[in-house]
N, C-alpha and C positions, 0 to 999 in steps of 0.2 A: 536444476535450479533455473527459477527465469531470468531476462535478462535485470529488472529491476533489482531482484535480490542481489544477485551477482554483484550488482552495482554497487549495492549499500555494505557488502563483505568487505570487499575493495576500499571503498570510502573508509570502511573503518580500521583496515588496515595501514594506509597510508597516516591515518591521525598518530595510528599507534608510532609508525616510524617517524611522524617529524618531533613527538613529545616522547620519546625515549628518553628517558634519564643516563646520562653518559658516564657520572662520577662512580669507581669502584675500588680510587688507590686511597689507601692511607700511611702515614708515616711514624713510624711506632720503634727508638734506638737506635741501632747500625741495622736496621733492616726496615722494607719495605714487605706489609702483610698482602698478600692477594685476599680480599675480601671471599673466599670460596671457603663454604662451611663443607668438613668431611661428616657424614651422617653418623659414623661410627665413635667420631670425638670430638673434640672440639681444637685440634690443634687446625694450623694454618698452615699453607705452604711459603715457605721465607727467601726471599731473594736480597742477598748481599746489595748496603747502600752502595756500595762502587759500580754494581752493574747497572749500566743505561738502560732504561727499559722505557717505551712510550707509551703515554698514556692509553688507555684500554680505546679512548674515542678513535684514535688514530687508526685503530687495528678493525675497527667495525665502520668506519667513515666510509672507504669505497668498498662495505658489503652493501651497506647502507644505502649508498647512492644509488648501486647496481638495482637493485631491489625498490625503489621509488621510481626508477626510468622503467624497469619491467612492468609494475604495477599503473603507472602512466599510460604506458603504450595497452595495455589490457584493453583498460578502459575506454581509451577513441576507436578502440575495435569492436566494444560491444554494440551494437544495431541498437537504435533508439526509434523503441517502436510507436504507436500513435497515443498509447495511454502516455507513456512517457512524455511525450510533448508537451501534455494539456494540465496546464495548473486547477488542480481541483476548485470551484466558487466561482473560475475565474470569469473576468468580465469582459473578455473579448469576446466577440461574434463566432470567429470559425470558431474557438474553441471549447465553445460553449455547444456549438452541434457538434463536434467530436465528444464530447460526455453525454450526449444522448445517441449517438452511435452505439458509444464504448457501454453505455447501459446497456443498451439492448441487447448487447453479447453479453453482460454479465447474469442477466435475466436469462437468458438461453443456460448459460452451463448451472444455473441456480434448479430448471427445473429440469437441466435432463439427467441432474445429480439426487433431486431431491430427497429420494427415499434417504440416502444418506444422512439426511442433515432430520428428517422426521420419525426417529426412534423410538423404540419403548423398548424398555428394559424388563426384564423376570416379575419385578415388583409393580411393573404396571407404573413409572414414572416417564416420563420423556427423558430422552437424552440430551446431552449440550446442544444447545443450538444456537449456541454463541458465531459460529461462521457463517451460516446461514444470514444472521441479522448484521454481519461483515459487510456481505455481498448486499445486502440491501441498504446500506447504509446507515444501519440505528444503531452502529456504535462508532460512536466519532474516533478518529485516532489522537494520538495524545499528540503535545507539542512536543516541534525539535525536526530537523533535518530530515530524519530518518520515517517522522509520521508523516513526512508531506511526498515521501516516495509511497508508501501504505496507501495515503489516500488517493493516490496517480491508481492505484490498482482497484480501486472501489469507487468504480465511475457512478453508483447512484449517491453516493455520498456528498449533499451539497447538490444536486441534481435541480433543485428544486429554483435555485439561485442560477442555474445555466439557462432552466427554459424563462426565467424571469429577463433576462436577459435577451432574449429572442424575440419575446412579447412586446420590449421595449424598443427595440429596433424596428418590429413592426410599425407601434405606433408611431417610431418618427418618418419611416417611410427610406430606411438606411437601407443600402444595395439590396440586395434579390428579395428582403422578408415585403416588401411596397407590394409582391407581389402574394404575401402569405395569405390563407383565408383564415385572417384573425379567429370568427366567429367556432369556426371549428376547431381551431389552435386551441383554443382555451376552455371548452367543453372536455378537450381529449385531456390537455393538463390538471383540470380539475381533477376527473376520473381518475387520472394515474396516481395523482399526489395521494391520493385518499387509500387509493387500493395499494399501494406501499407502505405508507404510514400504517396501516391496519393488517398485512400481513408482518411487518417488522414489530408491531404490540403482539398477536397471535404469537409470534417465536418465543417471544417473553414470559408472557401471561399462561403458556402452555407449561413452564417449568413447576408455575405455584398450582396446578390443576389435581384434582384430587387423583388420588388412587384410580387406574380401572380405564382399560385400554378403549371401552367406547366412547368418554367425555373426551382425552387427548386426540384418539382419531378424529374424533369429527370434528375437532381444530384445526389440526393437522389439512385435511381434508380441505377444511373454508380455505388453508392456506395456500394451497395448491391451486385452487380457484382462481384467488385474487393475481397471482402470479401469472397463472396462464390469462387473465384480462387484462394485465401489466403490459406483458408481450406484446399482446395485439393493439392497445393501446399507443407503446412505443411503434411498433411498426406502422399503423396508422401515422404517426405525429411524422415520421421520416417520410412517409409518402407526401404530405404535405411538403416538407421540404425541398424533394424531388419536384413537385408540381409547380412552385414558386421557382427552382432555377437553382437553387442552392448548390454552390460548388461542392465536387465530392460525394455526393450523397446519390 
């Protein structure tokens, strides 16, 4: 498990122990019933009203606690690695070229996985390739907490809003981009934007494709293409970066 998943386990473990529901006595004649149903009947186990007995919270309070400082302490031990950092859209500088770093690796494990994600089954239909258009970002994650860790792991998603980002910085003339060569910055964006959006419709448009593994192949196939011009693309756009002065890169 990575460390992002790990995270959001954890997260949702601790919700579960702070909204715990604590109530489970009731009071029912000279006795108090343990709310515990026996599967074989429906009786109850009964404890005499004379005997003191403390409420159920008291007896699960320091497991409870122990168990929230454990889960605590996990968590500022797990390494926060550089997707982790970087707010997906976001509209800061550095961390807008960290999502075009972080793309370019997810571009790399996209084609040197690809076979995987470009199937054909017995009937001649394509296989899911729902993860495949993950990692390229055409399917957005949903809202909530937990899709904004998702889309920390899906650096092309919103990609499009980081190098806008960069462009803007160029033209005010903001640290090291004064030194960017616009003119090529935006030739190479263009190219990429298109060869993304067109292998992320390809994943799509390959599911409704008819019968018959030569029309899917040769989709299949353009898609591989555009990916592998994707890469070189991105790697271009970071040498650019590199050239300019850009920290990190």
């Amino acid at each position: 498990m990575n460390p992002t998943s790990l995270r959001i386990v954890l997260v949702l473990l601790l919700r579960s122990c702070c909204f715990r529901g604590t109530s489970a006595w009731t009071g029912s004649g000279d006795c108090r019933r343990v709310a515990r149903r026996n599967t074989a009947s429906n009786n109850c186990d009964t404890i005499p009203s004379s005997t003191t007995v403390p409420p159920e919270d008291s007896w699960n309070q320091p497991r409870r606690q122990l168990l929230l400082q454990s889960l605590v302490g996990i968590l500022t031990m797990i390494p926060v690695t550089s997707a982790q950092s970087r707010t997906p859209g976001s509209t800061d500088l550095s961390e807008a070229v960290q999502q075009v770093q972080d793309g370019a690796v997810a571009l790399r494990t996209l084609y040197a996985n690809f076979d995987n994600y470009s199937t054909i089954d017995a009937e001649g239909r394509a296989g899911n390739t729902n993860e495949a258009r993950r990692i390229l970002g055409g399917i957005a994650p949903q809202a909530g907490t937990v899709a904004i860790e998702v889309a920390k792991q899906t650096p092309l998603y919103r990609i499009d809003t980081a190098l806008g980002v960069i462009r803007k910085a160029a033209l005010d003339d903001v640290s090291w981009t004064a030194q960017l060569d616009l003119g090529a910055y935006e030739e190479l964006v263009d190219r990429l934007l298109y060869a993304l959006q067109k292998a992320d419709g390809n994943f799509y448009s390959v599911l409704f494709a008819a019968k018959g593994t030569t029309m899917i192949r040769a989709i299949f196939d353009e898609t591989k293409s555009l990916v592998t011009q994707s890469i070189r693309d991105l790697d271009d756009i970071l040498k650019l970066f590199q050239e300019a002065g850009a920290p990190g890169v």
